[in-house]
N, C-alpha and C positions, 0 to 999 in steps of 0.2 A: 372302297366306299366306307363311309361310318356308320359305324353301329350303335343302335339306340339302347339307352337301358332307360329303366326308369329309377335304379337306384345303380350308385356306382362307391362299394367300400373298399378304400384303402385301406390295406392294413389286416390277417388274415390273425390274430391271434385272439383271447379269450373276446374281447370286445366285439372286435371285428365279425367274428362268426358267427356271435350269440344275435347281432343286431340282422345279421344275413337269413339265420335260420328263423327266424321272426320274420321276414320281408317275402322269404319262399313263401312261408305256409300263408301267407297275406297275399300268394299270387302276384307279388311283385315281379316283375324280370330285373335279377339283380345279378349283378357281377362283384366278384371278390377280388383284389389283389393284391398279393403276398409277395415279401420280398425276403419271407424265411429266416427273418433275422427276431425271433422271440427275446424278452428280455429274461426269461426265465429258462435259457435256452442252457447254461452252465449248470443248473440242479438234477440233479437223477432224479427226483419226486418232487410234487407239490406239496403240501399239507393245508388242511382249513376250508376245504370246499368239502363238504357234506355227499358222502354218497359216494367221492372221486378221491379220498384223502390217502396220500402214497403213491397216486398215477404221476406216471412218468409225462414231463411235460409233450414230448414228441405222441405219446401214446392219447394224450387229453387232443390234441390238436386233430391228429387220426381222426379220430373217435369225430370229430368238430366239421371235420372235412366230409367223411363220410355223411353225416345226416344234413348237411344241408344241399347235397348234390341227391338226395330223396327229393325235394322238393326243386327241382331244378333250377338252384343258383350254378353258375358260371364261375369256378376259381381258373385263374390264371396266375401262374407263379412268375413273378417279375418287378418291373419298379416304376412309380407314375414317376416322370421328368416333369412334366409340367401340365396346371391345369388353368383353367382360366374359365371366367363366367358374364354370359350376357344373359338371354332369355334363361338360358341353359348354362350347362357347365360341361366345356369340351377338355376329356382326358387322355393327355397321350405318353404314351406309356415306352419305356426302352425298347427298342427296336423299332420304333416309326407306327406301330397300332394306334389309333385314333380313334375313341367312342365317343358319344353324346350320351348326358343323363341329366333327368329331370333335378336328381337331388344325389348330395356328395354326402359321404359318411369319412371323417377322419377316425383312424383307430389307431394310427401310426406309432404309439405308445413311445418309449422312452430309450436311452440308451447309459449304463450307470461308468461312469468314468471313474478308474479306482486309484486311489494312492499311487505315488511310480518308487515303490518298491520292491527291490529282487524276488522273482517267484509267488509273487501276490496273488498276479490276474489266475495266475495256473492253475490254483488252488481255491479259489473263486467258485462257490457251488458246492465245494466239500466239504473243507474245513475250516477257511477263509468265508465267513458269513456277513450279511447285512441284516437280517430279523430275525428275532426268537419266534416268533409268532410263527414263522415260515419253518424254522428249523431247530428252535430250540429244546424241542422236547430228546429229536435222534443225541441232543449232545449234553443233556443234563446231565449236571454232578460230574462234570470234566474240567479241568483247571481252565479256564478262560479269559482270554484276554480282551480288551477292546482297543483297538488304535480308534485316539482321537484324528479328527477332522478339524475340528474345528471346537472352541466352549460348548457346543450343544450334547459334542459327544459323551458330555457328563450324563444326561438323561439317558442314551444308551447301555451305559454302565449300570447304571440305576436299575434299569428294565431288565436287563440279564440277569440281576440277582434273582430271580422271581426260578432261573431253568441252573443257577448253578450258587453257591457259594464260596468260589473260588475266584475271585476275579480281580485283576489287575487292568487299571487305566494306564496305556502307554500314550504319555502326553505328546509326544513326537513331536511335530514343529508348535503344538500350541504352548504359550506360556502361563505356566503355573499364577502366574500374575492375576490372567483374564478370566479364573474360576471366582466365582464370588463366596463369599462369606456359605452362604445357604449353600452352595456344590458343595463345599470341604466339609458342611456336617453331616450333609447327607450321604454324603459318598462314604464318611464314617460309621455312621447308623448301619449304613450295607454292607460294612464292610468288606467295601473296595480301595484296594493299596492302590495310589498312585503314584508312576514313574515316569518321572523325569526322561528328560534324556531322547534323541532324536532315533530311529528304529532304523539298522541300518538292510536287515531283511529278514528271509524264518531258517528255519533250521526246519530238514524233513529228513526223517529216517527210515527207511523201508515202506515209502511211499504214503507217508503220515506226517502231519507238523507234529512236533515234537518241541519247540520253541520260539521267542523272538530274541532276536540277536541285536542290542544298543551300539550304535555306535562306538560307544564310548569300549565297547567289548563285552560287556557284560551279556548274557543269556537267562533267558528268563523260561522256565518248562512252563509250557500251554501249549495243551491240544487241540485249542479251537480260538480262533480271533475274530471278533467282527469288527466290522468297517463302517461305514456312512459312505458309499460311492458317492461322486458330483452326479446330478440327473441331468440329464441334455435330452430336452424332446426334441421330438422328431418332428419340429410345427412348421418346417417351410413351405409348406403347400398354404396353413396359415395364413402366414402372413401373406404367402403371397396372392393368396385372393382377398386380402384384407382385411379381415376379421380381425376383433377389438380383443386384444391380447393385456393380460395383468402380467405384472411381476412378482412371483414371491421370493421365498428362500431359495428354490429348489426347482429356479428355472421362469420361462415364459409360457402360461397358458391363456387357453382364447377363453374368453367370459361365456356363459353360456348360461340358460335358462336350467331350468331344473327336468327339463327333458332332453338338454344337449343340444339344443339350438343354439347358434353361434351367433354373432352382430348381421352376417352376411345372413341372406333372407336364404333358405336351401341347400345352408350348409353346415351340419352337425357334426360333433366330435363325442369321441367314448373312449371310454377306457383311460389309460395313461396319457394319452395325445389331450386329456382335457382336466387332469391333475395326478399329483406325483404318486398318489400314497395308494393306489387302489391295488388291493393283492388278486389274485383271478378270480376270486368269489365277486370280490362287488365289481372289478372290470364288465363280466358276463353281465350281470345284473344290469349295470349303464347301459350296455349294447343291445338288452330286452328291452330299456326303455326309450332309447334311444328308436329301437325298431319299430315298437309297437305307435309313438307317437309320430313319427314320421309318416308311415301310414297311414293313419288317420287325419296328417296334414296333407298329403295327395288324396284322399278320396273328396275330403270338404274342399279344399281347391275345386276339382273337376265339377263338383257339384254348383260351387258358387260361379263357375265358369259357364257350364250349362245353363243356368238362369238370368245370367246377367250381371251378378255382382261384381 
């Protein structure tokens, strides 16, 4: 038989949870589902959420799981295969489970695709960084490098000087060429050296980076590098209930009202699953808002159904 919900969120991580524990204490019957795969899942700690700053992501989640099963939502750990929408929106999930629910919450957040460099991903969360804002205090005043991505990665360079003054732009496949006038003086002013030259992996010594290694041979000492990963959401459920999706730099999200209403009429998104930059402070936050107005879109339905409208 299928089971009814009236809210049904994919996706179990800060978004996701915050939008669920809102939907409990609203007396919602809501189901959670998690496929475990966090994008901050590589870091030993978070930083920048108030009250939580240094909690271990697995132990925030805990923590996320535990009070929303106080007010009894439904987590099930698993993956939706497919969903589809008439009146309703029927979700069914690996292994052949099949629910109905009045209204779908995307939280599916994002997944960051890194350089394909020797020993990069492994060290991904330690010493291999993507934010200062995330991480750059644990690694202040340490020699620091950044691999370009792409010309953007000049602003990153930029940003870093703020947690270190030691820092080197490795241009790797970008050309020195594609930096404009304004990059080279400002990357002067900051006092960032930049190098040439395509990165051909790191150097780790007693389970620390310790360097980048140039193609060309050369070794460069930095104990900490950040990256700009590619962002790949997680939006196939998206599209394929058809919601009106934009493109920007940093992938395809679905358009959304400023409480996460999406094009499709009953179907919201939060978190990462609805833009690229959100760190777990304003994720939770979207999924507060995301929760709290969604509710209030089922109660004024029921009500304008009751009368007539």
């Amino acid at each position: 038989m299928t089971e009814n919900y009236e809210v049904v969120v994919v996706g179990g991580g800060a978004a996701g949870l915050s939008a669920a524990l809102v939907l409990g204490r609203s007396r919602r019957r809501t189901l959670v589902v998690d496929a475990g795969e966090p994008r901050n899942a590589p870091s030993a700690h978070m930083q920048g959420y108030l009250s939580r700053d240094g909690m271990s992501p697995a132990e925030f989640l805990a923590a996320g799981r535990a009070e929303i099963a106080r007010y009894g939502v439904e987590l099930v750990e698993g993956r939706v295969v497919d969903a589809r929408r008439d009146t309703d929106f029927t979700v069914v999930l690996a292994g052949g489970r099949t629910v109905r629910t009045r209204r779908l919450v995307i939280a599916t957040g994002l997944r960051d695709e890194l350089p394909r460099i020797p020993g990069l991903a492994e060290r991904f969360g330690r010493d291999v960084l993507h934010c200062p804002y995330c991480h750059g205090w644990e690694v202040r005043d340490l020699p620091t490098g950044v691999l370009a991505t792409s010309p953007l990665s000049v602003h990153q360079a930029l940003m870093v000087t703020q947690w270190s003054k030691d820092v080197r732009l490795f241009l790797h496949r970008v050309d020195e060429a594609e930096l404009t006038d304004q990059d080279l003086r400002r990357l002067a002013a900051a006092g960032v050296s930049v190098v040439p030259g395509e990165v051909a992996g790191l150097v780790v010594a007693d389970g620390r980076l310790t360097g980048v290694r140039l193609v060309a041979g050369a070794v460069h000492d930095r104990a900490v590098l950040y990256t700009a990963p590619r962002a790949v959401p997680n939006n196939d459920l998206l599209v394929k209930l058809g919601a009106e999706m934009h493109e920007t730099p940093f992938g395809s999200y679905p358009v959304i009202d400023d409480r996460g209403l999406t094009s499709v009429p009953g179907l919201w998104a939060a978190g990462n699953a609805s833009g690229f930059a959100e760190q777990v402070v304003n994720a939770a936050g979207l999924g507060y808002r995301a929760g709290a107005a969604l509710n209030a879109e089922l109660l004024m339905s029921d009500l304008d159904a009751a009368v007539g409208v």
